[in-house]
N, C-alpha and C positions, 0 to 999 in steps of 0.2 A: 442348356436347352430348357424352355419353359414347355408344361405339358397339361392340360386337363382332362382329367377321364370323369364322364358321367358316369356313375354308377360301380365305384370304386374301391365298395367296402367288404366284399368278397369275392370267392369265387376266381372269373377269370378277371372281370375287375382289378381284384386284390394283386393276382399274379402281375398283372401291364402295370401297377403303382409300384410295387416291389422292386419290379426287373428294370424301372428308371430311377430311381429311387437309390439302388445297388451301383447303379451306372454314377451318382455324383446331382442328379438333376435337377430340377425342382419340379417339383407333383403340387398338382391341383387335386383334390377328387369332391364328388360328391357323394353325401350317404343319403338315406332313406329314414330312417328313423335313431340308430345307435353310431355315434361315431365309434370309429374302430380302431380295438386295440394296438392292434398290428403298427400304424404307425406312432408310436409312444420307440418305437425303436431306433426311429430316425430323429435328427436333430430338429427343434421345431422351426428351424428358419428356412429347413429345407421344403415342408411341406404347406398346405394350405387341405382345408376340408369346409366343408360345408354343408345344412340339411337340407334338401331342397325335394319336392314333390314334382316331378316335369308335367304332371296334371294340371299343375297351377303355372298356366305359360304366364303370367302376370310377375311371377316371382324370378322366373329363368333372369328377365333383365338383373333384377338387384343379387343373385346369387352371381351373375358375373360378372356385376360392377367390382363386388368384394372380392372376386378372386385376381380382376384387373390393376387392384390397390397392389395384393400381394405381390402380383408377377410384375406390376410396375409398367404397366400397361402392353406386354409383351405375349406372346403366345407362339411356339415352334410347331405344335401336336395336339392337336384334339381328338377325342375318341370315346364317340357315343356310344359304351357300353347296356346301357342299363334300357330290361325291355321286360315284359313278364308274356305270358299265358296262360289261359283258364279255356283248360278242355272239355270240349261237350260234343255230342253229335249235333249237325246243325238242327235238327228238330227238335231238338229239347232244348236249346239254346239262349241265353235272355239277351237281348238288344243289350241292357247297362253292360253284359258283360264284355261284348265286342266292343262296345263305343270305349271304354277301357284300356282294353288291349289296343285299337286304335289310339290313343290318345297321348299312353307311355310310349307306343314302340314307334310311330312315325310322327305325329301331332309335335310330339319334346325334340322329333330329330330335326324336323322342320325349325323350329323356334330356334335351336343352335347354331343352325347350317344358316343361320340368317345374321345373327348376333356373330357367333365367328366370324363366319366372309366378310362380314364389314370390316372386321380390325381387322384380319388378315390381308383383303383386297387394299387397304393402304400402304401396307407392309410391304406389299408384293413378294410374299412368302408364307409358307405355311403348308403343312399336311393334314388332313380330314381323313377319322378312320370310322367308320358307321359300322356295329358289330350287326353281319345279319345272318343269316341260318342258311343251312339247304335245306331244311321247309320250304321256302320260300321258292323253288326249283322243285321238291320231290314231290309238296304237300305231304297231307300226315293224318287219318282220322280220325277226324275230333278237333282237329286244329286248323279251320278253315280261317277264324280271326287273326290267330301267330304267322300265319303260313300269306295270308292276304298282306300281315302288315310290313311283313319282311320283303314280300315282293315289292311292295311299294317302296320301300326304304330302297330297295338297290335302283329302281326308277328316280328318285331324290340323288343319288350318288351319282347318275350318270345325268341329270339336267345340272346339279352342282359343278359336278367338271366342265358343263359346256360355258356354262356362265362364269367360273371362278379360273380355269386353269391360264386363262391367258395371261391372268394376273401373277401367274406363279404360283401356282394354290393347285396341293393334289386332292382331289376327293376321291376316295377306294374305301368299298365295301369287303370287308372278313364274314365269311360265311364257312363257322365252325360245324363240323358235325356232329357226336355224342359227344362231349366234353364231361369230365368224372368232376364232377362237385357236388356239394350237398343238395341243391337243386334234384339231380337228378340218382345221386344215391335210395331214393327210396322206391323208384319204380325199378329201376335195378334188384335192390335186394328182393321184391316183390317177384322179380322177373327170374332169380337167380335157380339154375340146376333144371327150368323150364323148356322147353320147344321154344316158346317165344324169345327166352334170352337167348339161347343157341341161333333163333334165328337170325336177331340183331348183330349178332357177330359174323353172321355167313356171308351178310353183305357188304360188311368194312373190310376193306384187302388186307387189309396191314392187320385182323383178327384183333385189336384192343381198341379202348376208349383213349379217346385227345386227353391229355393233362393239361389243366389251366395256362402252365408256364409255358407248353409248346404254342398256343395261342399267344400268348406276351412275349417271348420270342422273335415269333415271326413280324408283328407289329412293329418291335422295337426294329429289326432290321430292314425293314421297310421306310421306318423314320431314318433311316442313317442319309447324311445331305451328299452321300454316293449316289444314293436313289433319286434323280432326276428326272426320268420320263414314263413316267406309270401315271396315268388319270382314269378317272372312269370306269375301273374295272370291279369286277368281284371274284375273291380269290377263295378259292374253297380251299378250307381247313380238315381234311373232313378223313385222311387214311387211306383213300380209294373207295369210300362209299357212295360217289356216285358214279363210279365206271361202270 
């Protein structure tokens, strides 16, 4: 199985390269600034890496021509990880910083969902995994740009399945909920022993944070070529935090 994950060099990222990686695979990934040590673990014909900014949709084509050479012009799994935000109240807010988060978290998914479907639509196979939030359902304030772009993104997953699934092609969005990584290790310890961290727990049923791997996990089993009639949808990752 050939597999590329955008945004791949940590995090839950790290976990979905690892957990097919482990499997025998072949891993694409892209990084952001440092390639990553973690894979120096796997043999290097297994994997493929590359640095790519998805701000510069100009470069998207040539970072997957080169990962196309690697996989030999093949692709089973794609899975647009990589999204940021920069929280503010909307009234103190700066345009550059929305246009931003716009840009990374749907602008890059769009430029993929484009480039993919075409080698996939010839194929007539393939699975598409858009990683998006419950923000994007619960909102969150201060995160009107995260929470806007993730909405959008699950709108892209369900016009992607209308137009790609007939060809064989699944498009489903992942929409984790707190997920424990260095991302969000700092508002945690910020939060920790507080009312507010107690409160964040009173709302997830299952009372703990997602680990990375239960994210890469459920992905990977979702890629298994068991899974044949799932399109369109979005699956919340989330413990019972939004029951």
């Amino acid at each position: 199985m050939n597999v590329l994950i955008i945004g791949g060099s940590r995090g839950i990222g790290q976990a979905i390269a690892e957990k097919y990686l482990k499997e025998g695979h072949q891993v694409g990934i892209s990084f952001n600034s440092t390639d990553p040590e973690y894979l120096k673990e796997y043999p290097k014909e297994q994997y493929f890496s590359g640095q790519l900014d998805v701000q510069d949709d100009q470069n998207i084509p040539v970072f997957f021509k080169k990962y196309k050479e690697f996989s030999k012009n093949k692709i089973d799994v794609f899975i647009y990880n990589t999204g940021i935000t920069i929280d503010g109240l909307t009234i103190h807010a700066d345009i550059k910083d929305f246009d931003k988060v716009m840009a990374v978290n749907i602008r890059g998914a769009y430029c993929f969902l484009k480039e993919v479907g075409y080698l996939m639509y010839y194929k007539k196979k393939g699975k598409m995994f858009f990683l998006s939030s419950v923000s994007a359902k619960k909102g969150g304030r201060g995160q009107l740009s995260y929470a806007a772009s993730k909405a959008a993104l699950e709108a892209l997953v369900r016009v992607g399945a209308q137009e790609f699934s007939r060809a064989g092609i699944m498009v489903n969005a992942i929409a984790p909920g707190i997920v424990e990584t260095d991302m969000t290790e700092g508002v945690l310890s910020y939060l920790k022993g507080s009312k507010k961290s107690d409160g964040i727990f009173d709302r997830i049923a299952m009372r703990r944070l997602a680990q990375p791997s239960e994210i890469a996990n459920f992905i990977h089993a979702l890629s298994s070529e068991e899974i044949t009639y799932i399109t369109g949808q979005t699956f919340n990752i989330d413990g019972g935090y939004m029951l």
